[in-house]
N, C-alpha and C positions, 0 to 999 in steps of 0.2 A: 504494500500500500504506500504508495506514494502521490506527493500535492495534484502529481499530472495526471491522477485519479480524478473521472468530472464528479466522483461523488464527495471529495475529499472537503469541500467547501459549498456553501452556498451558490445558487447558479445567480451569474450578473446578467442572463439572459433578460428579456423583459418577462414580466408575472413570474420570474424563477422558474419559466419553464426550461426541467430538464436540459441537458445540450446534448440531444438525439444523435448529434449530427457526431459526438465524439464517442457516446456511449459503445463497448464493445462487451462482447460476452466475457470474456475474460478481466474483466472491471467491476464482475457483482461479488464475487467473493471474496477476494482482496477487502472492498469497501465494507461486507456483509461482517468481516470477521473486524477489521477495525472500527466498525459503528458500535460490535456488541464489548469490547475492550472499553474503547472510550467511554460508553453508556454504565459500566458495571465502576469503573473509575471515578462516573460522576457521582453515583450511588453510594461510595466509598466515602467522597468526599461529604454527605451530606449527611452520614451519619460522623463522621467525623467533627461535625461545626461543633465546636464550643458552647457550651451553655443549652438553657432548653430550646424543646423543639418553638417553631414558630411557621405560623404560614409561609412567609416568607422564604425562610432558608429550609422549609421542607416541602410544603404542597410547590409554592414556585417552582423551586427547585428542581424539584421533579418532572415538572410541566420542561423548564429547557433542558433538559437531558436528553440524551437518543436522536438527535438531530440528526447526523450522519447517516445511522441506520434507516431511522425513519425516511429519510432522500432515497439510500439506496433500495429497502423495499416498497416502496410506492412506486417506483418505474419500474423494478425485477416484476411485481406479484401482477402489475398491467398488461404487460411485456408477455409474461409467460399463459394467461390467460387467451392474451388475445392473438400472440404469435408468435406461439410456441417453437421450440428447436428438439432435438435431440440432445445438443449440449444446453439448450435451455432447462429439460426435461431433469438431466443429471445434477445441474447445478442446485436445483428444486428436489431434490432426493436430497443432497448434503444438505443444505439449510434448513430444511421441514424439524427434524428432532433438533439441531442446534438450536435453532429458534425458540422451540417449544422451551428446552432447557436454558437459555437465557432469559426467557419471563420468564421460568419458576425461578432465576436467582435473584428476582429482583421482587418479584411477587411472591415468592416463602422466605424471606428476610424476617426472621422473628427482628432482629432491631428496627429494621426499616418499619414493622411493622406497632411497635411498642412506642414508638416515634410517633405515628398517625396515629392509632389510638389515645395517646397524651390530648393531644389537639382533638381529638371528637370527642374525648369525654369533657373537654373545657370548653365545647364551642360556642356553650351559651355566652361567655364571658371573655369573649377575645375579640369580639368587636370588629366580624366580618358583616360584608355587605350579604345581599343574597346569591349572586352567582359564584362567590367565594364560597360562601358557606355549604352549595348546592356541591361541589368542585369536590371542599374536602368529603361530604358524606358519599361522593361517589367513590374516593379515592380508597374510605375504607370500607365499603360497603362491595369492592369491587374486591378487596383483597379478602375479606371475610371468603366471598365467595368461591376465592381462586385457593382457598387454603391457608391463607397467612396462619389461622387458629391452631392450625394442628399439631400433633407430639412431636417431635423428630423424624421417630419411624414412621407416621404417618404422612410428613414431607416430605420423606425419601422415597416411599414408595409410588408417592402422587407424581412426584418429578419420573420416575419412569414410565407410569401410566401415558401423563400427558406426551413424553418423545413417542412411545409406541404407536400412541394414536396417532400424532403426524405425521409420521413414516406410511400410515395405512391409510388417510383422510388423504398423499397427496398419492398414491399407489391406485387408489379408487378413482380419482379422476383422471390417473392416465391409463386407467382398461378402457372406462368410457369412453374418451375421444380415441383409444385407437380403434375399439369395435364399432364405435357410430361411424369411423371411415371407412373400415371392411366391409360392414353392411349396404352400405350403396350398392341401391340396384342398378344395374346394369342394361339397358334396352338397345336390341337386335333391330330393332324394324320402328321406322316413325310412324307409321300405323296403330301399332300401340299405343302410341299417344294422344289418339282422339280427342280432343273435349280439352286438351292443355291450350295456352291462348300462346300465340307465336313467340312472344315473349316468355315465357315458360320452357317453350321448346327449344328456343335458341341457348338460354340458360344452361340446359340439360346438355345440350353440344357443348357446349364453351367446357363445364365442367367433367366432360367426358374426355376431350381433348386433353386438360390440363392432366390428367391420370394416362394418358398415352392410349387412348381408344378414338382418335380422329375418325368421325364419321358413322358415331354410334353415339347415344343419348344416357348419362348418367343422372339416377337420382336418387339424391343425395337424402341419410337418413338426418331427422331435424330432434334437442334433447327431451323432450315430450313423446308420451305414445302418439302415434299417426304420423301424419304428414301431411300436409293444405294442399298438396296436390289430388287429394283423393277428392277432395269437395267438387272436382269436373273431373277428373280421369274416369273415361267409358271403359274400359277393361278390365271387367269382374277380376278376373284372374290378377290381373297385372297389381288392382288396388288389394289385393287381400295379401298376394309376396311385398307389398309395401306394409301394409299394417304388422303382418306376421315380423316380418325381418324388425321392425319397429321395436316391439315386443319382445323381442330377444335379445337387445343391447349390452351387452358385459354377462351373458347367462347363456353359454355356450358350451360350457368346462374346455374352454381352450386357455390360451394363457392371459388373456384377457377376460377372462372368468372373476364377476366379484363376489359370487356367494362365499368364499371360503374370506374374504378381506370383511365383507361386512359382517357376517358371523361373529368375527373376531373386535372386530371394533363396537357394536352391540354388548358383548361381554366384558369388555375394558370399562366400559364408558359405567355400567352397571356397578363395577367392581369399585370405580372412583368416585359414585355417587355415594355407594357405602361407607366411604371416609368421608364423605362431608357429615354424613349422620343422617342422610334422605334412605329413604325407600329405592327409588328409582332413580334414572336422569333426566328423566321428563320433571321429576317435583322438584329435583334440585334448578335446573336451567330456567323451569317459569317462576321460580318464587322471586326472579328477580325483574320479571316481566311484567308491563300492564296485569296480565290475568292471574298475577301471582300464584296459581294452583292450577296444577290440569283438571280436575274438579268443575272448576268455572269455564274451563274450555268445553269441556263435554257438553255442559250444561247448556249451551249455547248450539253447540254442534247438533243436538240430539234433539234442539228446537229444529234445526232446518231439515237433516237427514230422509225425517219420513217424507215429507213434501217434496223435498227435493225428486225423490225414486221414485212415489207416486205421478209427477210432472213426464219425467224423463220415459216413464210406462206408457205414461199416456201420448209422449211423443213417436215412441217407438211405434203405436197403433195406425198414427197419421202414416209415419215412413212405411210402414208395410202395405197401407190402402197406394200408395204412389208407386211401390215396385213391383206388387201384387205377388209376392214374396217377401218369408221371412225374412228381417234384418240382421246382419252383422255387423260388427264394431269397422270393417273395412266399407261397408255399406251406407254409415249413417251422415254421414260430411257427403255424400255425392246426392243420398237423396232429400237430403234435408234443404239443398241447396234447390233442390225442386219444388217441395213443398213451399220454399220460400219463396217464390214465383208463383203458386197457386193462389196461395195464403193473403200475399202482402204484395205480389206481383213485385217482386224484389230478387233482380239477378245478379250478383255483387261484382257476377267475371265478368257483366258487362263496366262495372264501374272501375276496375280497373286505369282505363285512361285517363278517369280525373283525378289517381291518388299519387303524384307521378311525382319523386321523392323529395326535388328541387323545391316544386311548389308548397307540398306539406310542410317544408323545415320552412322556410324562408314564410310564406304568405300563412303559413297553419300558426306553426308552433312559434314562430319566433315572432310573431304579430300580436297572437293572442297574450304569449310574456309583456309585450311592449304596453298593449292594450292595458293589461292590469295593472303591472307595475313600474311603466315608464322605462325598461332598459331597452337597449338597442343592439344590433348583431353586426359585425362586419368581419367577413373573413378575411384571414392574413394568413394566403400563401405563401407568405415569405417567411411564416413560421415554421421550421424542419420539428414536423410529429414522430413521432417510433414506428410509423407504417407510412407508405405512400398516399393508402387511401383513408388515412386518419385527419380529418379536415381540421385545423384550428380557425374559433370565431373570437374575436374580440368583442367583451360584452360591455358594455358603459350604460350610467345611469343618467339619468336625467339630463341631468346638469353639464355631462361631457366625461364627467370623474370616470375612470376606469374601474370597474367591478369587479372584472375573473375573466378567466378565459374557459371558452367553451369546446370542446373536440368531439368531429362526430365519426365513429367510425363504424360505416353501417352494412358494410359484404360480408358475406360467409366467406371462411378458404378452410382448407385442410387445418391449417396452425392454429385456429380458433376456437374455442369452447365452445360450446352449443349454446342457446338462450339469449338471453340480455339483461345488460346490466349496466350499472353506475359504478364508475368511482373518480377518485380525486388523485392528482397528481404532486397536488400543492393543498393542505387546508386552511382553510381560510384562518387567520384567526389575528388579535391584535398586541397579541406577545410579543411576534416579533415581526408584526406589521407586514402579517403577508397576504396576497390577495388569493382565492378559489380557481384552481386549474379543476374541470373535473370532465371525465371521459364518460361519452354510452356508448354502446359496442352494442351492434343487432348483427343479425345473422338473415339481412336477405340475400338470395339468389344476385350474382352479379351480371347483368346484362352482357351482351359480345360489345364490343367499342363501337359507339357511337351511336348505340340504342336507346330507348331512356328507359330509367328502373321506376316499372310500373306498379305501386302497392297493392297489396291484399288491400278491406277493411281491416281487417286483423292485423297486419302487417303496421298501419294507421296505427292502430289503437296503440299499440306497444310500441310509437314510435312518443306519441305524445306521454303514454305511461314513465317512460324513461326519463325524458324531459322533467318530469314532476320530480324525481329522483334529482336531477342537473340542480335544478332551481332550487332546491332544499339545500343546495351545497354555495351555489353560487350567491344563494341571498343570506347566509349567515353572515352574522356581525355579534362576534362572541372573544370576547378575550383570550380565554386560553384552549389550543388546538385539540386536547380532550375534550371538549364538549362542542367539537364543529362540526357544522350541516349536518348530514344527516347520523350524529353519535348519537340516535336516542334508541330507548328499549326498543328491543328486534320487534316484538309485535304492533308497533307505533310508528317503523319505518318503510313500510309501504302506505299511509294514511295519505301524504303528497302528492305522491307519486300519479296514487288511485284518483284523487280528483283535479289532477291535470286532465285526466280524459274527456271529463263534462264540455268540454270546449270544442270535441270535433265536429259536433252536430250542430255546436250554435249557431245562429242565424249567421249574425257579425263575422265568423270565421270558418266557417265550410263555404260562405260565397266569395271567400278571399282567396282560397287556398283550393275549393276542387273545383277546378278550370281545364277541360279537354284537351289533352298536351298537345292536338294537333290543331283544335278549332278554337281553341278558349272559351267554347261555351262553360257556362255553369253547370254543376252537376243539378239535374231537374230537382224546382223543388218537391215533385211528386213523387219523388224518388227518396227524399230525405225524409216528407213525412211519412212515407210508407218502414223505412226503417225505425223511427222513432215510433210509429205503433208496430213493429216489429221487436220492442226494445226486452221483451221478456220471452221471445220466442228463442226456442233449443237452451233455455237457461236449468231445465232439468239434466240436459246431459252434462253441460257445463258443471252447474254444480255439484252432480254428484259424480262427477270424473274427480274433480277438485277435493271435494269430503273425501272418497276413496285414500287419494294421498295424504290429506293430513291426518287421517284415521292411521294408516300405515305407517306413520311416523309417529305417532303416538304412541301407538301398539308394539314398535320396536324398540322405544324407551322407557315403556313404562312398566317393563320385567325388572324382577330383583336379580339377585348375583345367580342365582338357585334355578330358578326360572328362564334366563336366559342362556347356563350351560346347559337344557335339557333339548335347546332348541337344536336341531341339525338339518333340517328341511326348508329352504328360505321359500319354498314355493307353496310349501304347505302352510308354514307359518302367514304365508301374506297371503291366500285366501280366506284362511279361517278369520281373517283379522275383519277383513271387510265384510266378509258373512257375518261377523258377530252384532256388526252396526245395523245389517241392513239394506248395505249399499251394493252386494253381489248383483249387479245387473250386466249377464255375459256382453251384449251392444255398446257397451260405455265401461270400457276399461280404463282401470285407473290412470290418472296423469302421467303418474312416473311409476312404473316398478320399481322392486326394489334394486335391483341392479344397477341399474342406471339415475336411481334417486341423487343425484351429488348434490343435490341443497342439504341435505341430512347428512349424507356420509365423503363428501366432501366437501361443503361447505359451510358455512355459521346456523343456518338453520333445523340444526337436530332439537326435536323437541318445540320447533319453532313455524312450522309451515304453515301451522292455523292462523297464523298472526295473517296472511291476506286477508281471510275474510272478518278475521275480528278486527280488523283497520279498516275495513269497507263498512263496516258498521259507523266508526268516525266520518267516511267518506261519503256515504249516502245523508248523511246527517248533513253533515258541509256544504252536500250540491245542495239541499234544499234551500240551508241559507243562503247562498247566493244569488238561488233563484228568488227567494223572497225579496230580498234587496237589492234589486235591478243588473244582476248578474254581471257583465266584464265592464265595471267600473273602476278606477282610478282609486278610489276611495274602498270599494270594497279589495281592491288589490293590497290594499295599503293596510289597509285591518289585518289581511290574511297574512300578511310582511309583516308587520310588526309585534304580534301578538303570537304568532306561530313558526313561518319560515324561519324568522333571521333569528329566533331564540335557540337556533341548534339543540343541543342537549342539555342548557346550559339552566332547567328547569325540570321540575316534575315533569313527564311527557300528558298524564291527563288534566294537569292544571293547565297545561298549555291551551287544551285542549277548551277548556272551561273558561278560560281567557278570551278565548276566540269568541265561544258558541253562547257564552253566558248561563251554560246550564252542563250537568253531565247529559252525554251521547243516549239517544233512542236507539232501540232494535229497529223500530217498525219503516222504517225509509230503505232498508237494507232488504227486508219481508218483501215491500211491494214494487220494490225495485227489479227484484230476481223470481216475482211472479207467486212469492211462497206464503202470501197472506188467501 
């Protein structure tokens, strides 16, 4: 590690973004292993200060610590998500257990930890403001969690639970992407492709090509069960080797097999719940969430469940009068899409040409931001991103002041994870006066050169979803980087996100944004209302595809030590689980398998995936307010900025919530939203 390390210092770039342009694969662990030196040094130093603890020379303190590291994993953990290597992949096998083991040296610190507790047991009387004082009860409320409390041997043995499970959380997510690559199907003849819109099918070449098959059609598996291409693909057959190959993602027994990895991480995870003093990992993980008990999650889950399958029954009825045969889960996206046409006279592959990607960011999403809360977009290709096709926008507010920077990066390739998601490059924050870099990453299909990338709906909707995520990060204005944009409880962090979407239909910004990329006409507005009374139709399959998985996730952590070594059958075990709720409906398989679940078993949300729809509960509450209060106004922009976005984590998340709305959150807007009242 040396200064001519770009991670070694702060970047003089403008917004501190990275310097991409020096970064090389061999500069992440050099910097990875001198960020966690210096950081364990600073830690050193702070139990070291003189005299008693104090905010100051301890919570501060803490907060400027890990600087380096923190630079150099923000750009590694982007990088490696979004475009992956083989020596990226390697590098990410050495740091996953180091990592793990440098938080526990810093988070089972009994001194560090006797030091914060001093200071929370006097906090009444040490004369903090309130984001101070919010700051330290995270700080020990965080360590509580992580263990600080424990005997020795119960820290010693936690510190090797949690390397194991890194080693296996980043082992799971690389069976998944290499079997979602293997899986691609393969197409012989463009006849089988019937009913795909040209743009689809040039896609499917382009991607075929790029795998060394010039002059045959690949199609690519997507990380959810199915694929959006079966909602027109004419070819029973062809849609059913799409759905099946789906379905069998990381559950092959080949070497990309994850039942024997998550078996194994299921039992750890058990085993380190029992040294907290929990039953399970699900009670340990929510108690520190909105729903604080899986208990209250049920409760909630077990309201929507039966209406959900009843809905989803009675859609299946519709779909079999349209095909005049029984439905299957490969079946229910091609003819639903028909019904939707009978029903609502709503054919979405014709709307394709006015969701056309340019127009959505620009006139959609970056309009409607502007609309609400006065910032503005300019992109600056002259800013070098960590991919080519990773666009940076310069975002400014009102006034001209410079905000954050925005990065869109929105193709599938091989090197990419599956899904979409947020994150940040840079966090926002006023410690050390820095401004919001943050990235979305989607995974659509990349047109041939010089075509234009024509949206799903769907495609829409997740494009504005993400955005909700951007602007949570972008409009933070919070002192210390612990509690920035979106650092609030996991089940409280998709709440934003969810009600950026309300904005696609609106009047003001669907006739801004869907414009015929060859006519410019408007998309009809008979066409929008028919979708908006369209707006709880196929919400039975949806949501009980969705219950299916967060049941599955539940049911996977909320075994004891006992209970979870008796398990050995992962296919048996995730039947029985959704049969137990209710939710077995063969036509509507669940979201995610467990094999290819990586929000549970490779990423933060184990014990946590209910949290979409218990954020949609805030969310559906939210749209109403807006609706009640003249919707994309200035002033209601500005409510929702100041009382909520720009508080990051830097408050209770349902006070925030209570701040906003003036009341606690209703079920029933969420009930007659998804059709289940």
């Amino acid at each position: 590690m040396t200064n001519a390390n770009p991670f070694a210092q702060r970047s003089s770039l403008e917004f501190e973004l990275p310097p991409f342009a020096d970064i090389r694969d061999e500069h992440y662990l050099p910097a990875f292993y001198a960020g966690c030196q210096a950081q364990l040094a600073e830690v050193a130093e702070i139990l070291a200060t003189p005299g008693a603890a104090t905010f100051e020379n301890t919570i501060v303190a803490l907060e400027k610590s890990g600087q380096m590291l923190m630079r150099t994993l923000l750009v590694f953990f982007n990088k490696s998500s979004s475009d992956t290597s083989d020596a990226l992949d390697a590098i990410e096998e050495e740091m996953a257990p180091k990592l793990a083991a440098h938080q526990d040296a810093i988070n089972l610190n009994p001194a560090l930890f006797t030091r914060i507790k001093s200071l929370y047991d006097n906090r009444e009387s040490i004369g903090l403001n309130s984001e101070d004082a919010w700051l330290l009860e995270r700080y020990y409320k965080d360590l509580i969690h992580a263990g600080a409390h424990l005997s020795d041997s119960e820290r010693a043995r936690l510190k090797e639970l949690n390397e194991e499970l890194s080693k296996l959380e980043t082992q799971f997510s690389k069976n998944v992407l290499a079997d979602t690559n293997d899986l691609a199907v393969l197409v012989e003849n463009i006849d089988e492709l019937e009913g795909l819109s040209d743009n689809e099918i040039a896609s499917a070449a382009a991607a075929a090509k790029d795998r060394g098959h010039e002059g045959k059609w690949l199609i690519g598996m997507v990380n959810f069960s199915g694929n959006p291409v079966l909602n027109s693909l004419k070819n029973r057959e062809l849609r059913k080797k799409i759905m099946q190959q789906s379905l069998l993602k990381a559950n092959r027994n080949n070497d990309n097999d994850n039942k024997p990895v998550l078996l194994k991480v299921v039992k750890l995870r058990a085993e380190r719940a029992k040294l907290f003093g929990k039953d399970t990992h699900a009670e340990h993980v929510i108690a520190v969430q909105t729903a604080e008990h899986p208990d209250n999650v049920h409760a909630m889950l077990r309201k929507i469940a039966p209406a959900a399958v009843r809905n989803a029954q009675a859609e299946a009825e519709d779909l079999k009068k349209s095909a005049g045969a029984e439905i299957e889960s490969w079946d229910w996206g091609f003819y639903t899409e028909q019904v939707r046409l009978e029903k609502y006279n709503i054919d979405t592959s014709k709307m394709r040409p006015y969701f056309e990607l340019e127009s959505v960011l620009i006139n959609g999403i970056f309009f409607a931001a502007n609309k609400l809360f006065g910032i503005t977009f300019k992109e600056r290709p002259d800013l070098v991103t960590y991919h080519p096709e990773a666009r940076a926008f310069e975002v400014n507010n009102e006034d001209g002041s410079k905000l954050g920077l925005f990065i869109g990066d929105f193709y599938t390739r091989d090197s990419k994870r599956g899904g979409a998601w947020m994150n940040n490059l840079v966090d926002q924050n006023f410690l050390f006066n820095q401004l919001p870099i943050v990235v979305n990453n989607l995974n659509i299909p990349k047109p041939p050169t010089g075509k234009p990338t024509l949206l799903t709906f769907d495609e829409t909707t997740t494009l504005f979803h993400e955005f909700g995520h951007a602007l949570h990060g972008l409009l933070s204005q919070v002192k210390y980087p612990r509690v920035s944009g979106t650092s609030v409880q996991r089940d409280f962090v998709e709440f934003p996100s969810q009600v950026n979407e309300m904005w696609i239909l609106w009047p003001e910004v669907v006739n801004n944004y869907a414009l015929h990329h060859e006519t410019g006409e408007q998309l009809p507005q008979e066409w929008i209302d028919n979708l908006n009374a369209a707006s709880t139709f196929n919400e039975g399959h949806a949501t009980t595809s969705y219950l299916a998985a967060a049941i599955l996730d539940l049911a996977w952590h909320s075994m004891t030590v006992e209970e979870a070594n008796k398990v050995t059958d992962v296919e048996a075990f995730e039947a029985q689980a959704i049969k137990d709720y209710g939710l077995d409906f063969a036509p509507v398989p669940t979201r995610y398998r467990s094999t290819y679940f990586s929000h549970i078993f490779a990423g933060g949300y184990s014990s946590g995936y209910y949290g979409y729809i218990w954020s949609e509960v805030l969310d559906a509450d939210t749209v109403d307010w807006f609706k009640e209060n003249g919707g994309l106004k200035r002033e209601n922009g500005e409510h929702f900025r100041n009382t909520l976005l720009g508080r990051g984590g830097s408050i209770d998340s349902m006070q925030m919530f209570r701040n906003f709305r003036g009341r606690d959150s209703k079920i029933e807007p969420l009930l007659k939203r998804r059709g289940l009242l």
